[in-house]
C-alpha positions as CSV (number, residue, x, y, z in Angstrom):
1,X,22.1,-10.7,48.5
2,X,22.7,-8.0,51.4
3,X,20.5,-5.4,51.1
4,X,21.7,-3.2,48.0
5,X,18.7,-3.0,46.2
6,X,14.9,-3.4,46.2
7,X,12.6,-5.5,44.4
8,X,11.3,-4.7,41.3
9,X,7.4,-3.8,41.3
10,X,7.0,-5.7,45.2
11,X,8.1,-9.0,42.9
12,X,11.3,-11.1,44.5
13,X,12.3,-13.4,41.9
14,X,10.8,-13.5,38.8
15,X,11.8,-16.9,37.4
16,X,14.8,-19.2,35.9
17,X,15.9,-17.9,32.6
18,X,18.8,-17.6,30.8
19,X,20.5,-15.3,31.9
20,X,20.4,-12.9,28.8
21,X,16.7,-13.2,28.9
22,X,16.8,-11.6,32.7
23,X,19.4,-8.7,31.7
24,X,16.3,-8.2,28.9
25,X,14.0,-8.2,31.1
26,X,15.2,-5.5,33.1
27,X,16.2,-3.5,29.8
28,X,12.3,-3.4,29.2
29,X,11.3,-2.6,32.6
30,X,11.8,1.5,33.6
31,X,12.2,1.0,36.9
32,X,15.3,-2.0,36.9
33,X,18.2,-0.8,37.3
34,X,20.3,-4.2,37.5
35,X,19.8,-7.9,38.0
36,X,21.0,-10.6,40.5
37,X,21.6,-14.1,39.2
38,X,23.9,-17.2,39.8
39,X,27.5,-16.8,38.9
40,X,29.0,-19.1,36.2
41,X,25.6,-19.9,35.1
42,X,23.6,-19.7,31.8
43,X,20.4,-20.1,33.5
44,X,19.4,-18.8,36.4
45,X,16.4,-18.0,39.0
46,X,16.3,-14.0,38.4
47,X,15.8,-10.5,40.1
48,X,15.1,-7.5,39.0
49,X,16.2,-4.7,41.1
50,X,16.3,-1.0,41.5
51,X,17.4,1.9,44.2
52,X,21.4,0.0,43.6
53,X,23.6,0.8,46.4
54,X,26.4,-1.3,45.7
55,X,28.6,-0.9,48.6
56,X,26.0,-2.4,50.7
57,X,25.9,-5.6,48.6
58,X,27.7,-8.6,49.8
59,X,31.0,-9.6,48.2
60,X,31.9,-13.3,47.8
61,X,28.8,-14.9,47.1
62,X,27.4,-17.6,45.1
63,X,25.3,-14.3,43.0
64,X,26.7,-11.7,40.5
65,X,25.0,-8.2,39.4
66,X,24.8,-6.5,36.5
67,X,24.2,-2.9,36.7
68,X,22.1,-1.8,33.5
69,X,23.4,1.7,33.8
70,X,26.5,3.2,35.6
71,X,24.6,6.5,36.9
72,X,26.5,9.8,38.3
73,X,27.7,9.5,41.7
74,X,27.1,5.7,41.9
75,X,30.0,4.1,44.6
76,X,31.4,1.2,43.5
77,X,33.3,-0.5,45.8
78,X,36.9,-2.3,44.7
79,X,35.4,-6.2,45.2
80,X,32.6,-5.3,41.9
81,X,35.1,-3.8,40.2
82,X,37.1,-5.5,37.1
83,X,40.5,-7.3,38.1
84,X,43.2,-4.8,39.2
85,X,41.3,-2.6,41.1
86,X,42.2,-1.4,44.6
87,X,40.3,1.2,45.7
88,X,36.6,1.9,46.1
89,X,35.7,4.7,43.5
90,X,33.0,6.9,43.0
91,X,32.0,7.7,39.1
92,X,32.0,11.7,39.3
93,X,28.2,13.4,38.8
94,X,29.9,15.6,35.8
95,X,31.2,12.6,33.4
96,X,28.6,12.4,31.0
97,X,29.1,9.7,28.3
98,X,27.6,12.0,25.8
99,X,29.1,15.3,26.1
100,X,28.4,16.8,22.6
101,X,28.9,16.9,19.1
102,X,31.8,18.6,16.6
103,X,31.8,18.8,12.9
104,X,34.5,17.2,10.6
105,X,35.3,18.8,7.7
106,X,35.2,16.1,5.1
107,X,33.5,13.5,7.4
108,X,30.3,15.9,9.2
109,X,29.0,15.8,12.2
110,X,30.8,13.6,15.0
111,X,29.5,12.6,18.7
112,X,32.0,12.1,21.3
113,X,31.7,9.4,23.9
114,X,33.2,9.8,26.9
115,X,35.0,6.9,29.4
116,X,33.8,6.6,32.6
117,X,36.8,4.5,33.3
118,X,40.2,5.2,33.0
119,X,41.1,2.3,33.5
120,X,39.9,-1.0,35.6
121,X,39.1,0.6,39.1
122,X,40.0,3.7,38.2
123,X,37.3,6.9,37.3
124,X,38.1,8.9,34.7
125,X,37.1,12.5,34.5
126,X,35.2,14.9,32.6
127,X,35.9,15.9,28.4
128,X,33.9,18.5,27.5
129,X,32.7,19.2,24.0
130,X,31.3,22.6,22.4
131,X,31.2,24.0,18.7
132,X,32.9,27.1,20.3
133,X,35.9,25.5,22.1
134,X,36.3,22.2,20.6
135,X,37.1,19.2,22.8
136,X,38.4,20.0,26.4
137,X,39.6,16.8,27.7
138,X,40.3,17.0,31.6
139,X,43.2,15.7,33.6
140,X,42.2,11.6,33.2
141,X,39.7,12.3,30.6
142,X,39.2,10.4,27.5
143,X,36.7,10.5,24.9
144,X,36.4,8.5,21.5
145,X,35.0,9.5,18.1
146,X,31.2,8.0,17.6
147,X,28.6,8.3,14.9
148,X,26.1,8.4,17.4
149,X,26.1,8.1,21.5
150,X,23.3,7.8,23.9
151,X,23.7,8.3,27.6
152,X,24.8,5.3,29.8
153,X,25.2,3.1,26.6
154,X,28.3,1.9,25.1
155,X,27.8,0.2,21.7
156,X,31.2,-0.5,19.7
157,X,29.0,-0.3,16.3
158,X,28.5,3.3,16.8
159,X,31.9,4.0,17.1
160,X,33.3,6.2,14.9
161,X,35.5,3.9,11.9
162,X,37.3,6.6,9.7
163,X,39.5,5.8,6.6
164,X,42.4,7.5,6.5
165,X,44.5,5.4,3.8
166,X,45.3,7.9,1.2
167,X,43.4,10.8,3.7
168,X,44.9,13.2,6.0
169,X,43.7,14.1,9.6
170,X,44.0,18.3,10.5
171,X,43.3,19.5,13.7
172,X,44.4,22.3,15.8
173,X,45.3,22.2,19.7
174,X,46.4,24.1,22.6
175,X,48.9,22.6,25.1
176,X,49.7,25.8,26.8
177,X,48.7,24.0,30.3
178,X,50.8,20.6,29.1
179,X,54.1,21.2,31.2
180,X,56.6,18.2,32.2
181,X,54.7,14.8,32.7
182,X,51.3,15.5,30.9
183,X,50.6,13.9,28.4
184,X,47.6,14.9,25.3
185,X,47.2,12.3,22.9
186,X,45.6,11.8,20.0
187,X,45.4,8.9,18.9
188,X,43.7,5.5,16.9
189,X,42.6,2.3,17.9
190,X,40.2,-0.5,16.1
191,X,37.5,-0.2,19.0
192,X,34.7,-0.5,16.4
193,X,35.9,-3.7,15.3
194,X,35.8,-4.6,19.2
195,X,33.2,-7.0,20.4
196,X,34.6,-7.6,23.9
197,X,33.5,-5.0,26.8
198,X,36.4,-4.8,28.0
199,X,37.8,-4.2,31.9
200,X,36.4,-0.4,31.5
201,X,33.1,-1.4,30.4
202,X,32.6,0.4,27.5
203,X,34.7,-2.0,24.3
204,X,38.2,0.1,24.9
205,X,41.4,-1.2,23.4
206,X,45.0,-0.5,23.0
207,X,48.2,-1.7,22.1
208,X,49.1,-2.0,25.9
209,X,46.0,-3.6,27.0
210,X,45.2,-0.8,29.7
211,X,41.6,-2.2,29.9
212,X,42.6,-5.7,29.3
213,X,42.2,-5.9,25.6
214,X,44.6,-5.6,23.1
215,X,44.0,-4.1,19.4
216,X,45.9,-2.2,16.7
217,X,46.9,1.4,17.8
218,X,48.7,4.5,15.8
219,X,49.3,7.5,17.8
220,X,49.4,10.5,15.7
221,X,50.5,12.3,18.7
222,X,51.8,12.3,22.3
223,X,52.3,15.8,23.1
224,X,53.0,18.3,26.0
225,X,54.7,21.6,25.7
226,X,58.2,20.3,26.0
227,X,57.8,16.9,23.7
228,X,56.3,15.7,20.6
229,X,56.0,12.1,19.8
230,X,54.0,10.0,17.0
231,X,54.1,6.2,17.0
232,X,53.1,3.7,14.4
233,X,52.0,1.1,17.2
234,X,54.9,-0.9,16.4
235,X,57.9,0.9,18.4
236,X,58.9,3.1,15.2
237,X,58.5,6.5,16.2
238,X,59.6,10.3,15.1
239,X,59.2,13.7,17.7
240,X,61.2,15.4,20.1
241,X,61.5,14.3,23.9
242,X,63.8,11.7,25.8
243,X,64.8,9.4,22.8
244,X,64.2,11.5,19.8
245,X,65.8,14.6,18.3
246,X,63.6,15.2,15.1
247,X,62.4,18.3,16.6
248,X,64.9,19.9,19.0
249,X,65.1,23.3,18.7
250,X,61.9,23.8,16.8
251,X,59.3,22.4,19.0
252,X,59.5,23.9,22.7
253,X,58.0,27.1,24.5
254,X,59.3,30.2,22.4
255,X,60.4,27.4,20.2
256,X,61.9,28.9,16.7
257,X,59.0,26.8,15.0
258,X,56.6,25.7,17.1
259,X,56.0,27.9,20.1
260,X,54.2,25.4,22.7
261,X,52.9,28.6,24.2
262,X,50.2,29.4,21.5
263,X,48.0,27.2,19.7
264,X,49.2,24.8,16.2
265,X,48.5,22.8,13.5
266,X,48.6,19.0,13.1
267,X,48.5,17.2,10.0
268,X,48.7,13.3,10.1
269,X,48.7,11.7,6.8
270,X,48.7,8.0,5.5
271,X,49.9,8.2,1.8
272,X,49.5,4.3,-0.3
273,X,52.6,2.3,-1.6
274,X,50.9,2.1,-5.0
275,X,52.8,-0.9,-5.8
276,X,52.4,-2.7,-2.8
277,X,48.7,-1.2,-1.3
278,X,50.2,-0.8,2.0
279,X,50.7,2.2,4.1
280,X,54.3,4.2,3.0
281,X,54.4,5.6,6.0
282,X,52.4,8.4,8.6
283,X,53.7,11.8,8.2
284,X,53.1,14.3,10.6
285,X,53.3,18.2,9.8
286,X,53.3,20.9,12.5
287,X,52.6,24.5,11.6
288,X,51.7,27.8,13.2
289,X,50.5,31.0,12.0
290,X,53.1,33.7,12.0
291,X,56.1,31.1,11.6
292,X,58.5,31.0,8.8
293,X,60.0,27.8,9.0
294,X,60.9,25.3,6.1
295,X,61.9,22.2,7.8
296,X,60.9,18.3,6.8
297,X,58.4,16.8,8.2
298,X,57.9,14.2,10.6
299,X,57.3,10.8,9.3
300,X,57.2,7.5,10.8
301,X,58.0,4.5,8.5
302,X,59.3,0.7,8.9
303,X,56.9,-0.7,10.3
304,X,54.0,-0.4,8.0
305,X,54.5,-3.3,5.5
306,X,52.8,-5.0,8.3
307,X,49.7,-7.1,7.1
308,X,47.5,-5.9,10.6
309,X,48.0,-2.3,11.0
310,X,47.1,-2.2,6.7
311,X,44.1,-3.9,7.5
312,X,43.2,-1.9,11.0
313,X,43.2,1.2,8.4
314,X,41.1,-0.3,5.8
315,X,38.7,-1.3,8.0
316,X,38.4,1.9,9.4
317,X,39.9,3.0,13.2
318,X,38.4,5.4,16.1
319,X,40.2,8.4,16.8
320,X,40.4,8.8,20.9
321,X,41.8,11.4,22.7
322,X,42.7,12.0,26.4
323,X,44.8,13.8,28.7
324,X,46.8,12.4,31.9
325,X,50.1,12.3,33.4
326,X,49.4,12.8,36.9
327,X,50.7,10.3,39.2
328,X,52.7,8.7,36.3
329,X,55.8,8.4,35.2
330,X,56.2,10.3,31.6
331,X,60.2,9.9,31.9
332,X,60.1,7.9,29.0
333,X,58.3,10.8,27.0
334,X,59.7,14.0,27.9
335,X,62.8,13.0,30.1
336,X,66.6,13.9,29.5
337,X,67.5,10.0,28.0
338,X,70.4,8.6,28.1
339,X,72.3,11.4,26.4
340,X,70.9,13.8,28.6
341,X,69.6,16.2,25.7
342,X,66.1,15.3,26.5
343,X,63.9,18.4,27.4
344,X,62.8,17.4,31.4
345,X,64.9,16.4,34.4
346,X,61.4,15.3,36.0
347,X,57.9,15.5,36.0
348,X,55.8,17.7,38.0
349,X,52.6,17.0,38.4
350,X,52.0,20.6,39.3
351,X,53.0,21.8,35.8
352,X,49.8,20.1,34.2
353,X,46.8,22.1,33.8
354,X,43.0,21.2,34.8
355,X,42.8,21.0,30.8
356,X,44.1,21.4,26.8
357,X,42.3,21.8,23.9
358,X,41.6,20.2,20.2
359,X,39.7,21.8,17.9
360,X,39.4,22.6,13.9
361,X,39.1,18.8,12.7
362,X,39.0,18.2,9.2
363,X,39.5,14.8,7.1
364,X,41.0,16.1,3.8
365,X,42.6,13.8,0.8
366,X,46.8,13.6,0.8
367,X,48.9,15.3,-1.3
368,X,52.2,14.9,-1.9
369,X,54.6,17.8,-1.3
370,X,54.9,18.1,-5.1
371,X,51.1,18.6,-5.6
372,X,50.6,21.1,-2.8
373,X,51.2,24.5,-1.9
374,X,54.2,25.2,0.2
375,X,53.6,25.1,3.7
376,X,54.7,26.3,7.4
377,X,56.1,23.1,8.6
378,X,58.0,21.3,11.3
């Protein structure tokens, strides 16, 4: 206790329960917005609480809380955050977790759900969604594909769980306000398969355990105007920036292929070792409209024999995307490398923009090269 909330209906406590039965409780009552009970314990004396102000609670107590609802503008103090916070934080009033809906081509219609952490302790910012623009992800944004979303609610089942072995994944994007040190991903992860809530409250996982989970990733793309990366989650990887050279020349701002300035096109595809029935590879295409280059395309392979990142596609992953860079270091993306051909001598956070843009989505079936029409392609 210390004064951060107010009884529920004029009632203090309302029993000893377990303590799932008191988090219910206050899911069925309008006016809870959380619940106090005994820490480490599976049943506890309960109350139900509303008018939260959690930087007047008391930290270090024999009580924990459960906040039914992160709302806008709610402070949050570091102590009641997850492990490896450090600073209070405020969840900003314009990150809504639903911010609208696209349509797929090949899939239909697609809710987004946006983060309201970044990662443990730290607020992530707005993505916002429209038919018109397609999905703006903001500096520290992130978002993930959902079948269906509902505001305040994070539910791993609705999450979005595409199949993409044999399939191929088109989209378009801007990175015109990318400079040195942003970086827009697109990327998968198996978050629907995720049953933990993870440090960021809402099921995320990664390869790199940002939220304190780990699962199987594939990152179609890591991208700002000056580097182009994709990553089969396994440290084999294909691009241009500090450590590859796949696309020097051809991918930059004015580049002869790709010109970063201007909108292009991204295909990632994930064609089937017949023989085997594992993943060949992931082969990622870059084109733009008004380009006349014939080059081969990206593709990232050596590492998909493995057993989990098979299964992760079978099953069906999310597609997630965000944007961030600032106050990081992205060296190891866009930076010269050891041979100094790299495409940045630093990163300036100054060089990324409020936000870049994805947009045009489809979910096609592969073809080989032999069975298409020729292409503009990087």
């Amino acid at each position: 206790g210390g004064g951060g909330g107010e009884a529920v209906n004029s009632q203090d406590m309302i029993g000893v329960m377990k303590v799932s039965e008191c988090k219910r409780r206050c899911e069925e009552e309008p006016e809870c917005e959380g619940v106090v009970y005994y820490n480490n314990q599976d049943y506890s004396d309960c109350w139900l609480r509303r008018g939260i102000d959690v930087g007047r609670c008391m930290p270090s107590t024999a009580w924990d809380l459960w906040i039914k609802e992160l709302k806008p503008d709610m402070r949050v103090p570091s102590w009641a955050l997850p492990p490896g916070s450090t600073a209070e934080t405020r969840i900003a009033p314009e990150t809504r977790t639903c911010p609208g809906a696209i349509q797929v081509e090949g899939y239909g219609p697609v809710k987004l759900v946006n983060a309201i952490f970044d990662m443990p302790g730290m607020a992530a910012t707005k993505v916002e969604v429209s038919n018109a623009s397609g999905i703006v992800p903001h500096m520290r944004g992130r978002t993930y594909f959902a079948d269906a979303c509902q505001d305040g609610v994070y539910d791993h089942n609705a999450y979005a769980a595409m199949k993409l072995i044999g399939k191929t994944l088109r989209y378009s994007v801007d990175l015109s306000a990318a400079g040195c040190g942003c970086n827009a991903a697109l990327y998968m992860t198996s978050l629907h398969q995720e049953s933990d809530v993870s440090g960021c409250n809402d099921y995320y996982c990664d390869a790199n355990s940002v939220c304190g989970l780990s699962c199987p990733e594939i990152d179609i793309m890591e991208a700002n105007r000056h580097a182009f990366y994709a990553h089969d989650g396994g440290g084999h990887g294909a691009g241009y920036g500090a450590t590859h050279r796949e696309l020097m020349g051809k991918y930059a701002p004015g580049g002869s292929c790709i010109d970063t300035n201007k909108p292009f096109q991204v295909e990632a595809s994930f064609p089937m070792n017949a023989t085997t029935g594992t993943i060949r590879s992931m082969e990622v295409k870059l084109s733009q409209a008004g380009k006349k280059c014939h080059h081969s395309k990206v593709s990232v392979a050596g590492y998909w024999g493995n057993a989990e990142l098979t299964t992760a596609l079978q099953q069906g992953m999310t597609p997630i995307i965000s944007y961030w860079g600032v106050g990081e270091n992205m060296m190891w993306m866009d930076g010269p490398g050891s041979d100094g051909g790299g495409p940045c001598d630093w990163d300036d956070p100054g060089r990324c923009g409020e936000s870049v843009r994805f947009f045009d989505f489809a979910l096609l079936d592969h073809q080989d090269d032999d069975a298409r029409p020729s292409t503009v392609q990087v």
